[in-house]
C-alpha positions as CSV (number, residue, x, y, z in Angstrom):
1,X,5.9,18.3,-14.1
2,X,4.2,20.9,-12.1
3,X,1.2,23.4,-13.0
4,X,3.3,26.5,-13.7
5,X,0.7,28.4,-12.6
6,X,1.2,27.2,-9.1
7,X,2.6,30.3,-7.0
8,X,4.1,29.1,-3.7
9,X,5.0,31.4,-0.8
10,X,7.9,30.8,0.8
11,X,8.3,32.1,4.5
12,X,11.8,31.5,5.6
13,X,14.0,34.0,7.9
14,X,17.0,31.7,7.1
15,X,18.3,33.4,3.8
16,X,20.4,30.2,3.2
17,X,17.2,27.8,3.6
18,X,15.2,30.2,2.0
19,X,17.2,30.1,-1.2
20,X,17.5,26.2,-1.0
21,X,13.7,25.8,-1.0
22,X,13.3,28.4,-3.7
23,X,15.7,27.0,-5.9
24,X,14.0,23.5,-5.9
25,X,10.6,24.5,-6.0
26,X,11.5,26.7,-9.7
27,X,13.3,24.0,-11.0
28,X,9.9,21.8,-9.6
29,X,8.0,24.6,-12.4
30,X,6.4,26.8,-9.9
31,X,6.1,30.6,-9.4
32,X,8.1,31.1,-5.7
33,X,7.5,34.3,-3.7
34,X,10.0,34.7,-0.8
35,X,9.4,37.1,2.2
36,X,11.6,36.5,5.8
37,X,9.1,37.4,8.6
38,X,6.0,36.7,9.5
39,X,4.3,40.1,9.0
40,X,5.3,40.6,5.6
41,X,4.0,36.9,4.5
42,X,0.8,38.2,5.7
43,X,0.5,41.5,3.7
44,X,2.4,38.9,0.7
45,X,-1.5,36.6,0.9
46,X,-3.3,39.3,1.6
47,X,-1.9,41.6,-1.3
48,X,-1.7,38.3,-4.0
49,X,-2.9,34.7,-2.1
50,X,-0.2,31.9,-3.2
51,X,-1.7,28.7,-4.0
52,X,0.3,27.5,-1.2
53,X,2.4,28.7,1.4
54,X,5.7,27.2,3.0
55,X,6.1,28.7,6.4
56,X,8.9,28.4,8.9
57,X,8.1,28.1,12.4
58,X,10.2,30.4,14.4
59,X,10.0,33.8,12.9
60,X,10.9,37.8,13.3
61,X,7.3,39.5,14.7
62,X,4.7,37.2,14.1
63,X,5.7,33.3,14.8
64,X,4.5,31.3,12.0
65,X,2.1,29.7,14.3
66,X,0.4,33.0,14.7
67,X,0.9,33.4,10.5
68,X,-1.2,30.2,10.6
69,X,-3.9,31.1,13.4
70,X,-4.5,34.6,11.2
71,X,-4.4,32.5,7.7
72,X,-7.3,29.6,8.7
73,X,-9.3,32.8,11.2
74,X,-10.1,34.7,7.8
75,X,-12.5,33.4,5.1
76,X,-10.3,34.7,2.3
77,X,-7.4,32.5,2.9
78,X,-8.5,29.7,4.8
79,X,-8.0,27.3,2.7
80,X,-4.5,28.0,1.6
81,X,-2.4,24.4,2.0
82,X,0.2,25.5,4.8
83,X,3.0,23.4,4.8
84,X,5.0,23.9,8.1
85,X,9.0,24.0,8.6
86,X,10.6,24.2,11.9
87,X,13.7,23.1,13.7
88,X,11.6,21.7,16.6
89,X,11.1,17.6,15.7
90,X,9.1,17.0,18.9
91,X,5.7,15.2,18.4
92,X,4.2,18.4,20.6
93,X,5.3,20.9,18.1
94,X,3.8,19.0,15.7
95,X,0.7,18.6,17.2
96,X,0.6,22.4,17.9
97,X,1.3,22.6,14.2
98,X,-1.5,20.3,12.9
99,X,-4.1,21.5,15.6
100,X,-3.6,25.8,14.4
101,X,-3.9,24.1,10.4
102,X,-1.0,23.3,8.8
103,X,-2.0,21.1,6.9
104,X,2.0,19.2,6.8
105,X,5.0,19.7,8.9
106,X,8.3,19.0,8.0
107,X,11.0,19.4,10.9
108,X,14.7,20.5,10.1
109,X,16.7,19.3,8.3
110,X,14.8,18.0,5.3
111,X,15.5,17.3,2.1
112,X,14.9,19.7,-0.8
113,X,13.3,17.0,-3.0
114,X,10.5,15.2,0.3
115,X,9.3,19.1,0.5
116,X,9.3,19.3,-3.0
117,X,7.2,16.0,-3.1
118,X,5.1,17.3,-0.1
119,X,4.4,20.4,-2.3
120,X,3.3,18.6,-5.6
121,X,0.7,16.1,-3.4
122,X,-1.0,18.9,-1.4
123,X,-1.4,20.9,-4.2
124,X,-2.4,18.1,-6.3
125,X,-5.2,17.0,-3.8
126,X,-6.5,20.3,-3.8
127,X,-6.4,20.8,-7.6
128,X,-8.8,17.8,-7.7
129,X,-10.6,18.5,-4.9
130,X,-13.6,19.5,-7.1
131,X,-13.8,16.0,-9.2
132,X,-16.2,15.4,-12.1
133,X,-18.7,13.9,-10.1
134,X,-20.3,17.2,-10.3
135,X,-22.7,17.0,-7.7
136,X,-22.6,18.2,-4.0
137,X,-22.6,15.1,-1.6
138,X,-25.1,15.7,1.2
139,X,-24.9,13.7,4.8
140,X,-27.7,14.6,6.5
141,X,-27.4,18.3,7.3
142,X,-24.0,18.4,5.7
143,X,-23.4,18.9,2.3
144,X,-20.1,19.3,0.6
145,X,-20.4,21.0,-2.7
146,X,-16.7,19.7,-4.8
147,X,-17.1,22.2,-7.7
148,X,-17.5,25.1,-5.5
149,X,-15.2,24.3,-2.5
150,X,-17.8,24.8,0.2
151,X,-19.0,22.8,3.2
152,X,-22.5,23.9,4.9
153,X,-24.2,22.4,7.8
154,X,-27.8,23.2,7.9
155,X,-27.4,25.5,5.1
156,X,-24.7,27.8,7.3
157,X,-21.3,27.8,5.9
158,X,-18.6,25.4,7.6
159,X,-15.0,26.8,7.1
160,X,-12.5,24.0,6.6
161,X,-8.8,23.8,5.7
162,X,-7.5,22.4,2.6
163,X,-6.9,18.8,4.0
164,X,-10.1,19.1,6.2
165,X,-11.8,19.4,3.6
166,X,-10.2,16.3,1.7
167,X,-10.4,14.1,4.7
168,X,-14.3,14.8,5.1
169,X,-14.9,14.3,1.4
170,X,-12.8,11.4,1.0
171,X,-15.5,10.0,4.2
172,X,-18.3,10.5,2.8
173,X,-17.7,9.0,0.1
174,X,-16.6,5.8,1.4
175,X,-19.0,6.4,4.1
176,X,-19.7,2.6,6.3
177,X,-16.3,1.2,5.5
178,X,-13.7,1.2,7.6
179,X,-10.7,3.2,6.6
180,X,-6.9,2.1,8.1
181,X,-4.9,5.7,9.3
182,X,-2.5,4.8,6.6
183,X,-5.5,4.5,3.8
184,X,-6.4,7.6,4.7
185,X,-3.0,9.2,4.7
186,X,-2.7,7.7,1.5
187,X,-5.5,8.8,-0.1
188,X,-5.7,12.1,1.4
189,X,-2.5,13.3,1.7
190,X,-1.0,11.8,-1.5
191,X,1.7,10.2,-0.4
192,X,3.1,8.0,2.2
193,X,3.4,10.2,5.0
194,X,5.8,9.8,7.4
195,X,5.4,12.1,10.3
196,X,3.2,9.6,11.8
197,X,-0.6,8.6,12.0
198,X,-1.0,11.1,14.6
199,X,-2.1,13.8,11.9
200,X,-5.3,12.0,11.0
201,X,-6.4,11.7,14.4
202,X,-5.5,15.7,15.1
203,X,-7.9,16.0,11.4
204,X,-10.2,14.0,12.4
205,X,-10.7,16.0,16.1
206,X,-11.1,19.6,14.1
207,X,-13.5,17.8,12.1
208,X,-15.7,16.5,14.6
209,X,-15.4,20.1,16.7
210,X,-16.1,22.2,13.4
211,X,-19.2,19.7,12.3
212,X,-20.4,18.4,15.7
213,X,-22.8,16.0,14.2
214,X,-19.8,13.9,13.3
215,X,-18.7,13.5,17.2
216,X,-21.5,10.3,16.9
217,X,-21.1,9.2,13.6
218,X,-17.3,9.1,12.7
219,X,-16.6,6.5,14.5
220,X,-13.1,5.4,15.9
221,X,-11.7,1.8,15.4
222,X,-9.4,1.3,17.6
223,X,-6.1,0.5,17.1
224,X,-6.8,0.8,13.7
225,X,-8.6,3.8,12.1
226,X,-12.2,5.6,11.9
227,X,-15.2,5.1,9.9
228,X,-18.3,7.2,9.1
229,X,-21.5,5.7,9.4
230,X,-24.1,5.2,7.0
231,X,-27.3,7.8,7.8
């Protein structure tokens, strides 16, 4: 069963798709919210911010690619899980996708209970994103504070996504071992992912640009995965 208190947006221009989604996700036990362009899903996070948000690709007058770029560019709802649908299946779309901050994709057509699945892992992982270990885990300048959600780098605050912020905290704590793509997919994303180890490496790229220590010290094994070094 679901937290009840889970409120997902859906953003779907497809009435038909719309009301598919919806339907699973209640009978999945959460709240659903439906709006059918990208402008309204915006005033729909700003006015009440879901705890995650299913978002169609191609969209009346903002794209959901743009409903993405706004979402992760304001501090408010930055880390919002984005889970993104679209009828484009290309690794390039994808890519785009991932690289804006969805933090899924799921191409058309799907199936009602993998989103469903997708849905329960993301928010699951962010649910326990602040574990019992209580206290913030520091590598060198950076420190990621669990309880509180937060990621500084020399004391400034570093604004991450949702699975950004996973992926770095599931590194440092198995910092100097080597971690397999698929570990980490594991691990991370909750389930066994299959749009392809390209996602981690797209992750791991935004981390290293957002945190430019780790450009050095998360190191790639090639052909295989990346590990982070100890200090």
């Amino acid at each position: 069963m679901s937290d009840v208190s889970s409120r997902v947006l859906v953003v779907e221009d497809d009435p038909d798709i719309a009301e598919l989604v919806g339907r699973y996700l209640e009978k999945a036990g959460y709240s659903i919210a439906k709006v059918s362009n990208g402008r309204d899903a915006l005033d729909a996070v700003r006015a009440k911010p879901p705890d995650l948000v299913v978002l169609d690709l191609m969209l009346p007058q903002i794209d959901g690619l743009e409903v993405c770029r706004l979402l992760r560019a304001n501090d408010k709802t930055a880390g919002i899980p984005i889970i993104m649908l679209t009828a484009r299946a290309e690794e390039s779309e994808r890519i785009v996708g991932l690289e804006i901050g969805a933090d899924d994709y799921l191409p058309k057509p799907f199936s009602p209970n993998e989103l469903v699945a997708r849905v329960k892992a993301l928010l699951r992982r962010a649910q326990r994103a602040a574990p019992a270990e209580g206290r913030p885990i520091a590598y060198g300048p950076i420190v990621v504070d669990s309880d509180r959600h937060t990621v500084a780098l020399h004391g400034q605050a570093v604004v991450l996504t949702a699975k950004e912020f996973l992926l770095l905290e599931y590194l440092m704590r198995h910092r100097g071992r080597v971690l397999s793509r698929d570990v980490l997919l594991e691990h991370v994303w909750g389930y066994r992912y299959t749009g392809g180890t390209r996602t981690v490496d797209v992750h791991v790229r935004r981390l290293r640009e957002k945190l430019p220590l780790l450009a050095d010290s998360l190191v790639t094994i090639k052909q295989f995965g990346y590990k982070l070094t100890d200090e």
